[in-house]
C-alpha positions in Angstrom: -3.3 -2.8 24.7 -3.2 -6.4 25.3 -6.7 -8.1 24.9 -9.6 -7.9 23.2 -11.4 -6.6 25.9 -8.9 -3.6 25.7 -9.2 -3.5 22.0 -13.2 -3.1 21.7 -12.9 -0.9 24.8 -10.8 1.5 22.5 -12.6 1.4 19.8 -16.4 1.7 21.8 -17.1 -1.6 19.8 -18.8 -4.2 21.9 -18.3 -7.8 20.7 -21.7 -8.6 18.9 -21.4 -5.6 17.1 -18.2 -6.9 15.4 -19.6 -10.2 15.4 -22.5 -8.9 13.4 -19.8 -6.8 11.1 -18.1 -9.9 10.3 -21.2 -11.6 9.3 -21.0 -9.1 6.4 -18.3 -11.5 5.3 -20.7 -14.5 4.4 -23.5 -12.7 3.0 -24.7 -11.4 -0.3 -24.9 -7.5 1.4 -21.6 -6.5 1.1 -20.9 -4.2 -1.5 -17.9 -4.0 -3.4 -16.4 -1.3 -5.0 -14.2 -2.5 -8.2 -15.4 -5.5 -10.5 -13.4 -8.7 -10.4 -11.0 -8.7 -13.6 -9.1 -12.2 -12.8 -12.6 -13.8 -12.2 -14.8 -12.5 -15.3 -12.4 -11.4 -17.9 -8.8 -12.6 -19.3 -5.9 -11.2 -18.0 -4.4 -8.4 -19.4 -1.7 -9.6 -23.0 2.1 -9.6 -21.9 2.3 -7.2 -23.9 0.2 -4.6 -21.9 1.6 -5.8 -19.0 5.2 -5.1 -20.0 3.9 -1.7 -21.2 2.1 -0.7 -17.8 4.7 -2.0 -15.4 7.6 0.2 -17.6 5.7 3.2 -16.0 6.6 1.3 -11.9 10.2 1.9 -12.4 11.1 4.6 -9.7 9.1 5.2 -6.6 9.5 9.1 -6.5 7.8 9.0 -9.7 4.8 6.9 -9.2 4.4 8.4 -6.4 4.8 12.0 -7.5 2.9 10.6 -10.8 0.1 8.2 -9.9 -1.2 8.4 -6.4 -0.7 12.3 -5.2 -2.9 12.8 -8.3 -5.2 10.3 -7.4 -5.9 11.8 -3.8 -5.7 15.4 -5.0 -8.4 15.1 -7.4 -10.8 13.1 -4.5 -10.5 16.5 -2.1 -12.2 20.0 -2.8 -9.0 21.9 -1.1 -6.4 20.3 -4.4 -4.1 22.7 -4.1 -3.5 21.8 0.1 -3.6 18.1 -0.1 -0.9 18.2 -3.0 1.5 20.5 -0.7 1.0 18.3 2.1 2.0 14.8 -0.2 4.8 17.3 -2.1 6.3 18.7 0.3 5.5 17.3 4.1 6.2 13.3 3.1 9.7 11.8 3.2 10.3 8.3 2.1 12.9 5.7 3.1 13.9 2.3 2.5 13.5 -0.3 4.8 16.8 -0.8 7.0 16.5 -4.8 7.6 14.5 -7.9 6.0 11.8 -9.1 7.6 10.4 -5.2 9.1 6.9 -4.8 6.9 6.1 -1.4 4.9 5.1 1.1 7.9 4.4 5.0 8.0 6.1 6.6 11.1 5.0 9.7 13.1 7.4 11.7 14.7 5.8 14.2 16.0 4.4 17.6 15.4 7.1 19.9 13.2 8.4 16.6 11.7 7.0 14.9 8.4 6.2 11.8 8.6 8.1 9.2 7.1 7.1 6.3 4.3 9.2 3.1 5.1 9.2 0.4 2.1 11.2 -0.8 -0.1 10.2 -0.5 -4.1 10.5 -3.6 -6.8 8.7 -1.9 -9.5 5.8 -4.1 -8.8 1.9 -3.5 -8.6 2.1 -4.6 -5.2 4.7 -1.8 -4.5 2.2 0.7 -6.1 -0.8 -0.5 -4.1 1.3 -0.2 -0.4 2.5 3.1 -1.9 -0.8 4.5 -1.7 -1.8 2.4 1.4 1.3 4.2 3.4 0.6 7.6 2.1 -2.7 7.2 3.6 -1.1 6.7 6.7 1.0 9.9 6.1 -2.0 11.8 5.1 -4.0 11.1 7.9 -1.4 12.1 10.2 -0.8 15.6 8.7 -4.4 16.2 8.5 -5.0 15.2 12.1 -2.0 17.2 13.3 -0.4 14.3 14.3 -3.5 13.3 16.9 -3.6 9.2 17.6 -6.3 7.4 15.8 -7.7 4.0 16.9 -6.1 1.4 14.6 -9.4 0.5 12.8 -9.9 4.0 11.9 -6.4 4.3 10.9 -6.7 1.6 8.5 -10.1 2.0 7.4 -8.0 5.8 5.8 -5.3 3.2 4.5 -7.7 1.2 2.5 -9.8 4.4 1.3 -6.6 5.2 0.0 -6.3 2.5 -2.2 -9.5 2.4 -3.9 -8.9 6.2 -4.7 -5.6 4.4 -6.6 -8.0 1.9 -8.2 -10.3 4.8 -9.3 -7.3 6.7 -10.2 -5.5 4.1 -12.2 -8.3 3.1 -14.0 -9.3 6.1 -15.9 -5.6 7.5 -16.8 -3.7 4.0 -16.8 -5.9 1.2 -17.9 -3.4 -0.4 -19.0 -2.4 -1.0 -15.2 -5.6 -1.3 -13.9 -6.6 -5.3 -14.7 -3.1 -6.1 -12.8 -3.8 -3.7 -9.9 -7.2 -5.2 -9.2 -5.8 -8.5 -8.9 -3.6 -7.3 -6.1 -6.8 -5.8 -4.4 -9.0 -9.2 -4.4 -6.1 -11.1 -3.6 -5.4 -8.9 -0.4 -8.6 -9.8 0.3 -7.9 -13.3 0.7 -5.6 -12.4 3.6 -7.4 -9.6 5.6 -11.3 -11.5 4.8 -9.7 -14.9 5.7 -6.9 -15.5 8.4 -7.6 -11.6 9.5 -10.9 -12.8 10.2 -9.7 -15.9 11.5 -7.7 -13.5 14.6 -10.6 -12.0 14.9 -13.1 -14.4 15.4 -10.7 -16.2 17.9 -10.0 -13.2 20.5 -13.7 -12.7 20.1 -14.3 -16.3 21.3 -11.6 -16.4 23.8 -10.6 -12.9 25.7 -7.7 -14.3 27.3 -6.2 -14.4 23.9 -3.5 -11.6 23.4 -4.3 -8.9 21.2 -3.0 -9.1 17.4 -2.9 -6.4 15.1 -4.0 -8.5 12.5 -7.7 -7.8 14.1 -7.8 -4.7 13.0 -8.5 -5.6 9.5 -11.7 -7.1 9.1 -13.7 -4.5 9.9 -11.4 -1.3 8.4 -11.4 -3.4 5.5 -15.7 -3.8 5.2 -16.0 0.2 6.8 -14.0 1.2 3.6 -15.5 -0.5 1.1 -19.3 0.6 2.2 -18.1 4.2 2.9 -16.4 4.6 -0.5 -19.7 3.1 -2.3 -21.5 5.9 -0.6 -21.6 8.2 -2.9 -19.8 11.6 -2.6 -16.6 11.9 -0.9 -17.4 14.7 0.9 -16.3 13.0 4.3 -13.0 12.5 3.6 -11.4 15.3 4.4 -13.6 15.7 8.3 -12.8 11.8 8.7 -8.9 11.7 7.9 -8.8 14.8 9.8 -10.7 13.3 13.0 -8.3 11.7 14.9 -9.2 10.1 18.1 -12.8 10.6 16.7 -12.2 8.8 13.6 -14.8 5.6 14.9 -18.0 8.2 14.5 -17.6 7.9 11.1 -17.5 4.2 10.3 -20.8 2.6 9.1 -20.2 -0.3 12.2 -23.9 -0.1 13.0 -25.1 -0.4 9.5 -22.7 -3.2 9.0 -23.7 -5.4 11.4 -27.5 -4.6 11.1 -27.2 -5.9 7.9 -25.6 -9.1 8.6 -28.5 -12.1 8.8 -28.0 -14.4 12.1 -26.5 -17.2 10.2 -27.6 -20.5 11.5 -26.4 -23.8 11.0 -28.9 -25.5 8.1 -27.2 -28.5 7.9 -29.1 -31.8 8.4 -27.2 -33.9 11.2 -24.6 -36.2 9.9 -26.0 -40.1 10.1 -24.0 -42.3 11.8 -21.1 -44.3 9.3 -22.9 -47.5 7.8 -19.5 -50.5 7.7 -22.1 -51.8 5.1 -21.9 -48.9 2.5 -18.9 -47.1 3.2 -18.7 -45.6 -0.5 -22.4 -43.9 0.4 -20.7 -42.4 3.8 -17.5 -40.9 2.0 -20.0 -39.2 -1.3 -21.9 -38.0 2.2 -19.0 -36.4 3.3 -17.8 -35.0 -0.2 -20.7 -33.5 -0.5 -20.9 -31.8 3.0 -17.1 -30.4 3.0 -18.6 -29.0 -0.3 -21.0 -26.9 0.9 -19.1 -25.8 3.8 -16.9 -24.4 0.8 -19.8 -23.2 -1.3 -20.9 -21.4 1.8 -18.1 -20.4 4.0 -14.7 -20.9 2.0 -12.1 -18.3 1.1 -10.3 -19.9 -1.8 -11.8 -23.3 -2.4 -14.8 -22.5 -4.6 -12.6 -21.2 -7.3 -10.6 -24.2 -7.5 -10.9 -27.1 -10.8 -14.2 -29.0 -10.1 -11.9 -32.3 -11.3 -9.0 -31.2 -9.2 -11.1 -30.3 -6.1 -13.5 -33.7 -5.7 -10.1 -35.7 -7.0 -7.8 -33.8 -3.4 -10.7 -34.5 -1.4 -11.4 -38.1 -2.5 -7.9 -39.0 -1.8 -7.9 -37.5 1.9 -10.7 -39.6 2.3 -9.1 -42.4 1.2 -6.0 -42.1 3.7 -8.2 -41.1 6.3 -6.7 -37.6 6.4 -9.8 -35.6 6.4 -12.1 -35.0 9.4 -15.5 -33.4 9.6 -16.3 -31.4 12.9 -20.2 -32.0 14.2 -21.9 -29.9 16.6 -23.7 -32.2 19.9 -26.8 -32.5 17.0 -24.4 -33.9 14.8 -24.8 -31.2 12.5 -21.4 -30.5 10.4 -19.6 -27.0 11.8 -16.3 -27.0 9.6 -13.7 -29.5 8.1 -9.8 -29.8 7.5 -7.7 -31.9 5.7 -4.2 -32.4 6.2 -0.4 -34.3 5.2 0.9 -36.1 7.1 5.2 -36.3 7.3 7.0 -39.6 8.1 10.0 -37.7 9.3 8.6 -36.0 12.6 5.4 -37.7 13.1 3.7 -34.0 12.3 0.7 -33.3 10.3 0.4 -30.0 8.8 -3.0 -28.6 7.7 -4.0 -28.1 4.4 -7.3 -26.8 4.4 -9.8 -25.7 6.9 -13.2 -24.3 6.5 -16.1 -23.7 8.8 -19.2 -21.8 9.8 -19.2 -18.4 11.0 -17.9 -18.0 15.0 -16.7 -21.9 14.7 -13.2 -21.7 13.5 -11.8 -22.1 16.8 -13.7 -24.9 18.2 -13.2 -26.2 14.4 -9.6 -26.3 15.1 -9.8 -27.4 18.7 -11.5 -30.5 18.2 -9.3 -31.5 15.0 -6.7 -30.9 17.5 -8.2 -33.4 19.9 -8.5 -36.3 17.0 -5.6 -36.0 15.7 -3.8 -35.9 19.1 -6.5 -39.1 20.4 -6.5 -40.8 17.3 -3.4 -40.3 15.8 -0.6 -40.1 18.0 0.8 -36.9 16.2 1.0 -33.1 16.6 -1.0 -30.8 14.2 0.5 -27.4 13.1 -1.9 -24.6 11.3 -1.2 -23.2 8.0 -3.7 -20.6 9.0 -2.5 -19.5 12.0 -3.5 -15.9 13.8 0.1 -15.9 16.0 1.8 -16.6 12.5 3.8 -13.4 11.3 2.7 -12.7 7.6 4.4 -9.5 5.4 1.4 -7.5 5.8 1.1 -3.6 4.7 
């Protein structure tokens, strides 16, 4: 597989279906299955947290512990599904830095095998049960191939059966562990997105697993708000078939057809330049409000303060559309050593991050005499589970 065309081909995805799935992203439809802790409530007292991680010190026993009793009790057949984790799992470490957690299959007779390596961390307990999904799956489908989306669509059902799990015998754990969910969110609901959106725009980009994500990530969390669990076993069992059960039609039926509301941009006045730079504080604000992954949760004081000063040293730029409507904005720093610019922050409307990005590209390169490189880049290698 090595383009997007071969990707939705695979998957019997068309492109404005997963367009219309990622619109899910930006709107108020998408449900989501556990509450926020970091965002509504204080974090959990040292003391609790020294008391729940105490119970992350060995992998076999977490996982022998915490999550095959947290995906027995979501199956009617119990007593199969914990033979299959007990006995028909192995686990190694990692053999070399750098290689990301990763379940192999090797075949039909042979168990399949967990690779990570184990810190005693929430993290570690959140891929533990993202990797035994893997494992799962594959003993259930009798080792049949599943399309990748499918494949992690399991992986992240898996981890909200931890969530639902952890927080009704360890709650103690549970504030911690949600953290960890949301802020895996950031990565596979931002840059994922990001890869996404850009083979989507431009076929002749090379496939990335990384696009996988998005939608595995939304299928999950509307098919594990549906109720009963009933499916579970049929769809980690389905192999090949797995895409029949993902709610991709729902999804992007859902999604509204967002349009760019903004008012066009008036041209700079030289005779009230502090008007034009409130102007464009308070546009690169409500790209933020709107389409931002991080920004919105940042210090009101700290936020206008970073942007004000990026204005002032004239390393901010606002993309417009040919109406002169604002699509997306970036700021970056520049370094005197290399005569490089590297991006800071980026945001922009819905299907625009690319041409966002290309004509920053062409400013900077016009105007500036200097090279940009992206922070947020889809080719850049991130330790992903």
């Amino acid at each position: 597989m090595h383009t997007s065309v071969e990707w939705l081909a695979l998957h019997g995805l068309s492109a404005s279906q997963v367009q219309g799935v990622i619109c899910d992203c930006f709107t108020d439809n998408l449900e989501i299955p556990p509450p926020s802790h970091s965002l509504f409530h204080s974090r959990v007292a040292v003391a609790d947290q020294d008391h729940s991680m105490s119970a992350l010190k060995f992998q076999c026993e977490c996982y022998r512990d915490i999550v095959v009793p947290a995906f027995v009790v979501a199956f009617a057949n119990k007593s199969e599904i914990e033979h299959l984790l007990s006995k028909n799992v192995e686990h190694q470490s990692l053999s070399s830095r750098g290689v990301v957690p990763h379940t192999v299959d090797k075949g039909r007779g042979d168990p399949p095998t967990i690779l990570m390596n184990w810190n005693g961390r929430v993290e570690d307990l959140m891929c533990l049960a993202h990797e035994t999904t893997h494992a799962l799956q594959i003993l259930l489908s009798n080792h049949e191939t599943m399309p990748p989306v499918g494949r992690e669509t399991c992986a992240f059902i898996g981890e909200l059966l931890l969530l639902d799990h952890v927080k009704e015998h360890l709650p103690d754990l549970y504030p911690a562990l949600v953290d960890v969910w949301y802020g895996e969110n950031d990565f596979y609901l931002g840059s994922c997105v990001d890869a996404l959106e850009d083979s989507l725009n431009h076929p002749d980009i090379s496939y990335h697993y990384y696009q996988n994500y998005p939608l595995a990530r939304l299928a999950a969390m509307q098919m594990y708000c549906s109720g009963q669990k009933d499916w579970l076993f049929s769809f980690l069992s389905s192999g090949r078939d797995a895409m029949v059960y993902l709610p991709i039609d729902a999804l992007a039926k859902s999604a509204v057809d967002i349009r760019n509301s903004f008012p066009p941009l008036l041209q700079p006045d030289a005779a009230w330049p502090a008007v034009d730079a409130y102007r464009s504080l308070g546009v690169m604000a409500l790209l933020d409000i709107g389409y931002g992954q991080n920004e919105f949760r940042a210090n009101i004081g700290d936020y206008y303060l970073e942007l004000l000063k990026h204005l002032e040293n004239c390393t901010a730029f606002i993309a417009l559309d040919n109406e002169r409507k604002p699509v997306g904005y970036a700021t970056w720093m520049r370094s005197d050593v290399d005569n490089n610019v590297t991006i800071t922050r980026q945001t922009a409307l819905l299907g625009q991050r690319f041409n966002m990005r290309w004509a920053l590209k062409q400013y900077i390169s016009t105007s500036k005499g200097v090279k940009a490189s992206y922070t947020r880049n889809a080719s850049k290698e991130m330790l992903i589970w």
